[in-house]
BALUM-640590 format. One record per residue (C-alpha): residue in three letters; x, y, z. Coordinates in steps of 0.5 Angstrom, whole numbers, padded with zeros to 4 digits, always signed. Example, Ala and Ser with C-alpha at 12.3 -4.5 7.8 and 13.67 -1.06 7.14 Angstrom:
// residues 2
ALA+0025-0009+0016 SER+0027-0002+0014 
// end
This chain:
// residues 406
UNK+0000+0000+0000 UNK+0003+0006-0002 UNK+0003+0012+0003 UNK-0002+0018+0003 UNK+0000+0024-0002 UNK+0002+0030+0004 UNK-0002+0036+0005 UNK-0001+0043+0001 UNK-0006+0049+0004 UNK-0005+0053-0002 UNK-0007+0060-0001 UNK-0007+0066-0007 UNK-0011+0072-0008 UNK-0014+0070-0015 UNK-0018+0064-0018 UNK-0013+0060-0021 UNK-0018+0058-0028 UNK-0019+0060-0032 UNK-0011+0062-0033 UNK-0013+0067-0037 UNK-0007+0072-0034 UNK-0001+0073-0031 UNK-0002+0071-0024 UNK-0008+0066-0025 UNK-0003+0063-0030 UNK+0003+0062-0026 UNK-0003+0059-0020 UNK-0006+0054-0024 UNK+0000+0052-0028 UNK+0003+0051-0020 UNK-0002+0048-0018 UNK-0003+0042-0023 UNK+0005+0042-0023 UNK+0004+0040-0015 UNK-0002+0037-0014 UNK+0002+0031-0017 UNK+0005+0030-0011 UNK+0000+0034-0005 UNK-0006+0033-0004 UNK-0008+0040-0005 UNK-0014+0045-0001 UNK-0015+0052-0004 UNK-0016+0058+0000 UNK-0018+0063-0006 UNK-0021+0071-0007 UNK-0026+0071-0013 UNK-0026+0079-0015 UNK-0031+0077-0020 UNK-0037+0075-0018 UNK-0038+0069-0024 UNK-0031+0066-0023 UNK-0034+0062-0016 UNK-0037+0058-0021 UNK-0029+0055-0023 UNK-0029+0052-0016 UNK-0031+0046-0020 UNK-0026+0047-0025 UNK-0021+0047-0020 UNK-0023+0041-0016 UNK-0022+0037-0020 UNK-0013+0038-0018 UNK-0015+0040-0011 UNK-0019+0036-0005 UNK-0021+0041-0002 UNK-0024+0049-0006 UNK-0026+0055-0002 UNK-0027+0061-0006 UNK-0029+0068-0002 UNK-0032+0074-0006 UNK-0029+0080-0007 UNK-0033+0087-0006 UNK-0029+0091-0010 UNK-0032+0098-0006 UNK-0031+0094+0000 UNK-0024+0092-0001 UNK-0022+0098-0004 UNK-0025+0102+0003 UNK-0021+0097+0007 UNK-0015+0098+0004 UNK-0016+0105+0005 UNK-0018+0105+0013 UNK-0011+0100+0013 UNK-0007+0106+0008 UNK-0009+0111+0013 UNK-0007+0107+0019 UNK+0000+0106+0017 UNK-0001+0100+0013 UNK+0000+0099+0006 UNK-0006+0098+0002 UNK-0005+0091+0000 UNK-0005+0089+0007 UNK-0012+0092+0007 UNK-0015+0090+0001 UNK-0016+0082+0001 UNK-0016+0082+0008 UNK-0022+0078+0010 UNK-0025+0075+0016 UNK-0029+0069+0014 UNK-0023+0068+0010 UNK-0018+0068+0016 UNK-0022+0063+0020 UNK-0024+0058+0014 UNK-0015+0058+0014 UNK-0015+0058+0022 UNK-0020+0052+0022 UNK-0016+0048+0016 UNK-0010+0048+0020 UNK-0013+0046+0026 UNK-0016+0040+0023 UNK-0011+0037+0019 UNK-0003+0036+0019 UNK-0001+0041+0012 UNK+0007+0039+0010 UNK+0007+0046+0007 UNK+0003+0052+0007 UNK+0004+0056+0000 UNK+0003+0063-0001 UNK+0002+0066-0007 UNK+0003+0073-0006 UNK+0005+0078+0000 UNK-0003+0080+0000 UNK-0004+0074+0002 UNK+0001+0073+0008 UNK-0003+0076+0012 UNK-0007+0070+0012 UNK+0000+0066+0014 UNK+0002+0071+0019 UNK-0004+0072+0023 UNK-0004+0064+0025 UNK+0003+0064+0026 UNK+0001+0063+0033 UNK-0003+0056+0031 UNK+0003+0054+0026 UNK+0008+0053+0031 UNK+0005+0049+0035 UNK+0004+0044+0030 UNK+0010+0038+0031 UNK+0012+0038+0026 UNK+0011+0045+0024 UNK+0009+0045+0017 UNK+0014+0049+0011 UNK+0012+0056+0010 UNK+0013+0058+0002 UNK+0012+0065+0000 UNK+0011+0066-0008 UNK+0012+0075-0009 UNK+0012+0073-0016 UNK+0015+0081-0017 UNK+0018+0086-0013 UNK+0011+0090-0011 UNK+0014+0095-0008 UNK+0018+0097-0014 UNK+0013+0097-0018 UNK+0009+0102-0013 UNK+0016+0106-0014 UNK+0015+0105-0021 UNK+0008+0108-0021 UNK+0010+0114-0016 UNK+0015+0116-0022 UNK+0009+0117-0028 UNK+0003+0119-0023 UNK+0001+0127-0021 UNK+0001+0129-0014 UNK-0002+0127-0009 UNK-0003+0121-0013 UNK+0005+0121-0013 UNK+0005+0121-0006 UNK+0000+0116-0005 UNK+0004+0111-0009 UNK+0011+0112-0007 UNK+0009+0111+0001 UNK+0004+0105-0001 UNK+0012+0103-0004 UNK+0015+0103+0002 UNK+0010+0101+0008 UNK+0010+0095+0002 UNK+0017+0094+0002 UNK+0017+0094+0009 UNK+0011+0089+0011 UNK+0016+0084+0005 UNK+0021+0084+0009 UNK+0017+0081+0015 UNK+0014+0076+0011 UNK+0021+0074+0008 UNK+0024+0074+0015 UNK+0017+0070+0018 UNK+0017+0066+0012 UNK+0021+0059+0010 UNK+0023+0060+0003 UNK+0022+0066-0001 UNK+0021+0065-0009 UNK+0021+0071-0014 UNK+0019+0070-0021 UNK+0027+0071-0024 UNK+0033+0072-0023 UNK+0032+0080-0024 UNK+0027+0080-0019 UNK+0031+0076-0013 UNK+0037+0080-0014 UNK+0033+0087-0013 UNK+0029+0084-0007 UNK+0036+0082-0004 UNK+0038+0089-0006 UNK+0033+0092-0002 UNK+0032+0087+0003 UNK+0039+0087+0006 UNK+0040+0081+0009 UNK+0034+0077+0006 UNK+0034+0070+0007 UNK+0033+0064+0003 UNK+0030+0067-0003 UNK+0030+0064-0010 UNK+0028+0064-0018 UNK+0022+0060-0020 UNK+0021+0063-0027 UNK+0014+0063-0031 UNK+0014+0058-0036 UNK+0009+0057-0043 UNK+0005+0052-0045 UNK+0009+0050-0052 UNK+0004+0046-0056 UNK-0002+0050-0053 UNK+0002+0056-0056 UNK+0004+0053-0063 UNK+0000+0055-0069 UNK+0002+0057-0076 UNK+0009+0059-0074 UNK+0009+0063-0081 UNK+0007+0070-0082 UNK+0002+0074-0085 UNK+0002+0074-0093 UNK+0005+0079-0096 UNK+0000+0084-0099 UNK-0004+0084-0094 UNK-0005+0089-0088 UNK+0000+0089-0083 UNK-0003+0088-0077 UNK+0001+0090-0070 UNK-0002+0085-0063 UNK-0001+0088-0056 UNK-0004+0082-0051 UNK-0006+0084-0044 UNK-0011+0086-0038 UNK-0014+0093-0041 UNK-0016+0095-0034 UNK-0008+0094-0031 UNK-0004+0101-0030 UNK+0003+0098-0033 UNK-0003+0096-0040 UNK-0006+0102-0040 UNK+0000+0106-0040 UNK+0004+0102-0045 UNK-0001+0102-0050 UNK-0004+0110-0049 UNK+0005+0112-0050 UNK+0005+0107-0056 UNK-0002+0110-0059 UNK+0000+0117-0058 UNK+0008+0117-0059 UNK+0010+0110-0064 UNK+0005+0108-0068 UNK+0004+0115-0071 UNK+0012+0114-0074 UNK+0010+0107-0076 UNK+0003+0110-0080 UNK+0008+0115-0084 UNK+0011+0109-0087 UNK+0006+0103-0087 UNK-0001+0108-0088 UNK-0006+0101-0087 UNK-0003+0099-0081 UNK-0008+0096-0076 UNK-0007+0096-0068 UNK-0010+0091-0065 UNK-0011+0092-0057 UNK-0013+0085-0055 UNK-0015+0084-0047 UNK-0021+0084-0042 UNK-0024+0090-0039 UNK-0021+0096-0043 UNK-0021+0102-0039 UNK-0026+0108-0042 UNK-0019+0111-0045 UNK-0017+0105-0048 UNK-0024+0104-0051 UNK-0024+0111-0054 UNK-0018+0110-0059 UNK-0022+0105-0064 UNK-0025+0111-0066 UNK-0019+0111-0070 UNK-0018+0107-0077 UNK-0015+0101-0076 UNK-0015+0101-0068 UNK-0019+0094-0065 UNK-0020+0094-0058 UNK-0023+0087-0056 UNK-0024+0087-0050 UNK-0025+0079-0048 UNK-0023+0074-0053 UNK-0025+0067-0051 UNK-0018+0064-0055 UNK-0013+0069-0056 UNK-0008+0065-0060 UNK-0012+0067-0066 UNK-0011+0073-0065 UNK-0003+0072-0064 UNK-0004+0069-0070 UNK-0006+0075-0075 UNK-0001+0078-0072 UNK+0005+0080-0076 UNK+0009+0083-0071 UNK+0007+0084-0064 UNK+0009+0089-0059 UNK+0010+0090-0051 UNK+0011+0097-0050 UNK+0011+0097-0043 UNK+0015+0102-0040 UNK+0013+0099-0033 UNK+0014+0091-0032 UNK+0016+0087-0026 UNK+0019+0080-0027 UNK+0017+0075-0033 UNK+0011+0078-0038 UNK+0007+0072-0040 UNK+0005+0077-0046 UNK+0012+0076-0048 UNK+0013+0068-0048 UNK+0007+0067-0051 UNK+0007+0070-0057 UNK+0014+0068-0058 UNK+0012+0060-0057 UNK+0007+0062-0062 UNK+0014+0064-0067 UNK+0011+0071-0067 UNK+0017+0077-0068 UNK+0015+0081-0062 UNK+0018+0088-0061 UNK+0020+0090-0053 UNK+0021+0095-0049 UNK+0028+0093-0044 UNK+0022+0093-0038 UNK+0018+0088-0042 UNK+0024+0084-0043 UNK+0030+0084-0038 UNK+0028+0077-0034 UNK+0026+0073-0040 UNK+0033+0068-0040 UNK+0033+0070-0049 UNK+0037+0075-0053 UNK+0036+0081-0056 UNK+0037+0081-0064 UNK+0036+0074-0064 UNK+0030+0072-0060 UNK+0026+0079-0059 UNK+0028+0086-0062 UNK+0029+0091-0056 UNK+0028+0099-0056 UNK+0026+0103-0050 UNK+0025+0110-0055 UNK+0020+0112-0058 UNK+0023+0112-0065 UNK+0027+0107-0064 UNK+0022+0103-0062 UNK+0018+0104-0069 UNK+0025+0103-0073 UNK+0024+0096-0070 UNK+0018+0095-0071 UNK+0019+0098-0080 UNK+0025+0094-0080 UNK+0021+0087-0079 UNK+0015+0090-0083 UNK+0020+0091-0089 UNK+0024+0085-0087 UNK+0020+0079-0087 UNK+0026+0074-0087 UNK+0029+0077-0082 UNK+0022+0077-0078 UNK+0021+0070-0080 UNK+0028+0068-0077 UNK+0026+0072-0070 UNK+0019+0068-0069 UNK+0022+0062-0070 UNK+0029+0062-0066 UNK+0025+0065-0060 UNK+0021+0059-0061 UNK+0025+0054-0061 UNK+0028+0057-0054 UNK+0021+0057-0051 UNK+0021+0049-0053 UNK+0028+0048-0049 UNK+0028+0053-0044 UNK+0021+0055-0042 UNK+0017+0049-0041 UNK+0013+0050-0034 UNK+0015+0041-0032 UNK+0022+0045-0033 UNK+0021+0052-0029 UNK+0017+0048-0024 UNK+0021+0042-0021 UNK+0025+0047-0016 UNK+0019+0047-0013 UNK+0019+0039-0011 UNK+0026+0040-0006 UNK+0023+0048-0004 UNK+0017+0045+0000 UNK+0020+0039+0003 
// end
């Protein structure tokens, strides 16, 4: 008879299904990887109110499934009331009573190996019951994924935001930072979506312990498709591919509708800009108006769409860790233009892979350049590519796993 499978309590602040953007990929792909291993209960948050209904989806890899709805206005008070307590508005926001004692109670009923949390909204979760976690014999081992630097990335949106915005930013940037450092400190393991974004971490966190890369990988033979590009003679089509109610999303798409693709007309007047990406912002709608400018919204497959395009593009000028957008559409062998922060930790090189340019008007050079040349845009898709398939396949990214949680 074989021994049971440990116990997991996985705990993230997102329904992992559908894996339809960046955190809820990194989750699901995680908890497929380990519920091979773990028997799994998930702790949850819904912040739409019809995603409850994947609970059933995501029971069939986990035992147990609790998912707690998120009222936004509710939420954004707490985090409000928590900011002007001195806390940091992630603490405030996901936190959830009901949510606390369904944790509290799962540890007291049952001999979890392992706690993991995905994200530092969800250490509280963790912290608060740290207390009932010790007294277990043995304790179990606590993983923490911050996936990025949040408190960078907060840094990052006090640089672009108008005062008094500005302020609020950057002081949610250093309670965060803060309240990370505790976590590390009260966590056994600490995980970070690359190599760029430990070494930042350890740079700012003097002293942070046992903190390590866990990168994001890409599913290959879902992302495949006809690596070849659009025919010649036909419109060109440029992709960008995202969440459209995301500040880095919006900010990138409105610099390059506003300050690139103008460059780009000048040489290619019929070129079509498709914004493909749930909950397009008021601002992010009003721009198809313009001709040749598509705003999606939902899409339920978007590999058709990677593949209508002829070049796709990532101008985001602020990133964190990985960007799926980028990995996907390079598993779909399509030539992707990126800015150094939508590129910096994905292990792939510039010139080969994907073509970097962080200025306006080079970033539209290189966009021409693949638009006239389509060997060379045909070589790039294919090279990155075959990258993907050797150095993102997410059993290869995630096998770190297996030696973190024991």
């Amino acid at each position: 008879m074989t021994d049971p499978k440990p116990r997991l309590l996985y705990i993230c602040h997102r329904i992992p299904f559908p894996p339809d953007k960046g955190d809820k990929i990194r989750t699901f792909h995680q908890i497929t990887y380990l519920c091979r291993k773990w028997q799994i209960d998930l702790v949850t948050f819904a912040d739409d109110p019809g995603d409850v209904r994947f609970a059933a989806d995501l029971e069939k890899l986990c035992e147990k499934v609790f998912v707690f709805p998120v009222n936004a206005l509710k939420a954004k008070i707490k985090g409000i009331l928590g900011f002007v307590a001195g806390k940091s508005i992630t603490q405030g926001y996901f936190y959830d009573a009901a949510a606390r004692h369904r944790v509290l109670a799962l540890l007291n009923e049952k001999p979890y190996q392992a706690v993991f949390c995905f994200s530092s909204s969800m250490a509280p979760y963790v912290l608060y019951n740290l207390p009932a976690i010790r007294k277990k014999k043995p304790a179990p081992r606590l993983v923490m994924d911050f996936c990025d630097v949040d408190s960078d990335k907060w840094r990052q949106y006090a640089k672009t935001a108008r005062f008094p915005m500005s302020k609020i930013f950057l002081a949610e940037s250093r309670r965060l930072l803060a309240y990370e450092k505790k976590i590390n400190q009260s966590f056994d393991v600490s995980i970070f979506v690359s190599e760029n974004e430990a070494a930042l971490f350890k740079g700012q966190v003097p002293g942070a312990r046992h903190v390590t890369p866990v990168p994001n990988g890409v599913d290959a033979d879902y992302f495949c498709g006809d690596t070849q590009l659009p025919e010649p003679g036909s419109d060109p089509t440029l992709v960008f591919t995202g969440a459209m109610d995301y500040y880095a999303n919006i900010d990138g798409v409105i610099w390059f509708y506003k300050k690139i693709l103008p460059q780009i007309k000048k040489v290619f007047p019929q070129i079509r800009f498709l914004i493909v990406g749930s909950n397009p912002s008021p601002e992010i709608r009003a721009l198809s108006k313009t001709a040749g400018v598509v705003v999606t919204g939902y899409v339920a497959d978007i590999r058709e769409y990677y593949q209508k395009a002829t070049v796709c593009v990532v101008p985001l000028r602020i990133a964190r860790g990985i960007q799926n957008k980028v990995l996907e559409a390079m598993a779909m062998g399509r030539p992707v233009v990126a800015t150094s922060a939508a590129f910096c930790g994905i292990n792939a090189r510039a010139g080969t892979h994907v073509l970097v340019a962080d200025t306006e008007t080079e970033f539209a050079g290189a966009v021409v350049t693949l638009l006239k040349n389509r060997p060379y845009a045909l070589s790039l898709g294919r090279s990155a590519r075959e990258m993907i398939k050797t150095r993102y396949a997410w059993q290869t990214c995630l096998e770190k796993l297996d030696h973190l949680l024991s």
